[in-house]
N, C-alpha and C positions, 0 to 999 in steps of 0.2 A: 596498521591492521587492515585496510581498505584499500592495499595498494593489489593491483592482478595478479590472479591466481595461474602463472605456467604452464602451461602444457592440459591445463582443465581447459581453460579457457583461452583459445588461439583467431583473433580475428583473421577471416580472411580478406578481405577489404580493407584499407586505413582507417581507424577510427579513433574517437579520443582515450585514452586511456579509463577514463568515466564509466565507460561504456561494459569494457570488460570487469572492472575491479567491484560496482556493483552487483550484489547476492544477496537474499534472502536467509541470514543465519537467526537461529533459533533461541543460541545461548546469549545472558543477557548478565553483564554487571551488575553488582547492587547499587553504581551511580546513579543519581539525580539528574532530572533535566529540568533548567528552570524552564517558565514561562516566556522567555525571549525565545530560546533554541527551538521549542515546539511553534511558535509563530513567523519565525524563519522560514520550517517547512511549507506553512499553508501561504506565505506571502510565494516565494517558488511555486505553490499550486494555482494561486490563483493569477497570475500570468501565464496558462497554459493556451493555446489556443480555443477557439470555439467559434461552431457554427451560428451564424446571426449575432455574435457575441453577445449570446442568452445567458453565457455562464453558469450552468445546472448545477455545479457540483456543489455542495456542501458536507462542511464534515462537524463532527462533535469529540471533542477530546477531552482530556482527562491524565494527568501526574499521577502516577504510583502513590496512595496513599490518600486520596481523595476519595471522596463517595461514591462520585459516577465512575473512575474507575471500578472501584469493584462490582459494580453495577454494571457494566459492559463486560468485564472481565468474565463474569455468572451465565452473559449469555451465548459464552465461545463453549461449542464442545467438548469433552474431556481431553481430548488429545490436543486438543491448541491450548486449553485451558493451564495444563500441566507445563507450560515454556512460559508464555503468554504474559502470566499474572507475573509474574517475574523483569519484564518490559520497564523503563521509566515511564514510559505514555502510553495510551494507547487511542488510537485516534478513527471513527466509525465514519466511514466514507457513503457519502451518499448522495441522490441528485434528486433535482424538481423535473419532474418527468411530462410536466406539459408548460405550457407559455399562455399568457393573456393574448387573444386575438379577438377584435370586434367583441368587445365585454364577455369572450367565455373564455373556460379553459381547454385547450386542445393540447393534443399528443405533439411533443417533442422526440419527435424520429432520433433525434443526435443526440439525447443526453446522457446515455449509456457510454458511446462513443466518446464524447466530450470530458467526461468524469474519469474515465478511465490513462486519456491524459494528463490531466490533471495528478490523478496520483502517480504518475510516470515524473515528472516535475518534483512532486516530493517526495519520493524513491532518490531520483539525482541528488538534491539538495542535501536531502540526509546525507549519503556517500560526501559529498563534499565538506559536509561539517564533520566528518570523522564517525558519525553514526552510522547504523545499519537500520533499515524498515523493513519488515515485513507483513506483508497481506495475507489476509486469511478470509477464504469464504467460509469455512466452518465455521459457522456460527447459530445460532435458535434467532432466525429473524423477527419473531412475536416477538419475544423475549427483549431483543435490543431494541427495538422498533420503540416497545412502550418504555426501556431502559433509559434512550436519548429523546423521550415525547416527539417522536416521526412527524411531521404534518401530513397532510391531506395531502397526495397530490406525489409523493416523495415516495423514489424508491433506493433502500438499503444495497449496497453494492460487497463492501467488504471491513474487515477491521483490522489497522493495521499497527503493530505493534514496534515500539521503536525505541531505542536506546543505545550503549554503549556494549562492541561485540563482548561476549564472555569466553571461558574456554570450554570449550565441546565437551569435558567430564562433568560440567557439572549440569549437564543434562541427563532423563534417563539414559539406561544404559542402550535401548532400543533406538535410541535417535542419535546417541553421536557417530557412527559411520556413515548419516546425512550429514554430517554437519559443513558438510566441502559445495564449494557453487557447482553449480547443473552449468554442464555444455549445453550447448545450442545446437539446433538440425543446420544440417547442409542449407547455403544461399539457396541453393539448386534445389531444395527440396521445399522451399515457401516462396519462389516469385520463379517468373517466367515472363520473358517480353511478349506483349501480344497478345496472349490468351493464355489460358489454362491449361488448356490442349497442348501447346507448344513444346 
């Protein structure tokens, strides 16, 4: 099910096949994910890289059928709400936004940046175990914030949903003609040697 999708998606440069066959689908099995498969993904996240190896990122998760799932589930939009709750897990991505220096706490410039790797690492890892994740910034951040008890200091990035793909009907009927991976822009149209200008 996670193998690349043809003519949607065509590297132009050599890459690993990883690369293209990860997508963000919506539909989701009624499988189970135990508690090993979902700590799979965060052991992948948390070897991602990071500035000062401050490692910001933290997540909070949750099994289908648990309480905090439906507790984060409550705080996704209607429109993610409506796929979403459907997920074996669902897992609320978020980072410590400043650092201990000289006994205060100060802004961590990278932790956005840093976190946002991290769930790149668990995005592949999923792909690798035969699963699909998808991110969602729709969500009521009040709402999740006091859902996952946020600390002080932390800020909520995204929640991302993860399981085994389903088939695109049993989606509404308004979302399965998304249910195919998004191409990508032109090389040419995100980098340039040299400047921007270029």
């Amino acid at each position: 099910m996670n193998a690349p999708v043809k003519d949607i998606r065509v590297a132009e440069q050599p890459v690993d096949a990883q690369f293209l066959g990860r997508w963000s689908p919506r539909a989701f099995t009624d499988a189970t994910l135990g508690e090993g498969e979902v700590q799979s993904l965060l052991e992948a996240a948390r070897w991602a890289p990071s500035a000062s190896n401050l490692q910001p990122w933290r997540f909070v998760w949750a099994l289908r059928g648990d309480a905090a799932f439906a507790r984060i589930a409550d705080g996704l939009v209607p429109f993610n709400k409506a796929w979403a709750e459907k997920a074996a897990a669902l897992i609320v991505v978020a980072s410590k936004a400043t650092v201990l220096k000289e006994e205060a706490e100060v802004a961590n410039s990278f932790h956005a940046f840093d976190t946002g790797t991290a769930w790149g690492y668990l995005a592949l890892q999923a792909h690798l175990q035969g699963l699909v994740a998808h991110a969602m910034g729709g969500f009521d951040h009040a709402k999740t914030a006091e859902a996952v008890a946020l600390p002080a200091n932390h800020v909520l990035h995204a929640v991302v949903a993860v399981g085994h793909r389903g088939d695109a009907a049993s989606l509404p009927e308004g979302l399965r003609a998304r249910e195919v991976p998004s191409p990508r822009l032109a090389l040419a149209e995100i980098s340039a040697r040299g400047s921007f200008g270029a």
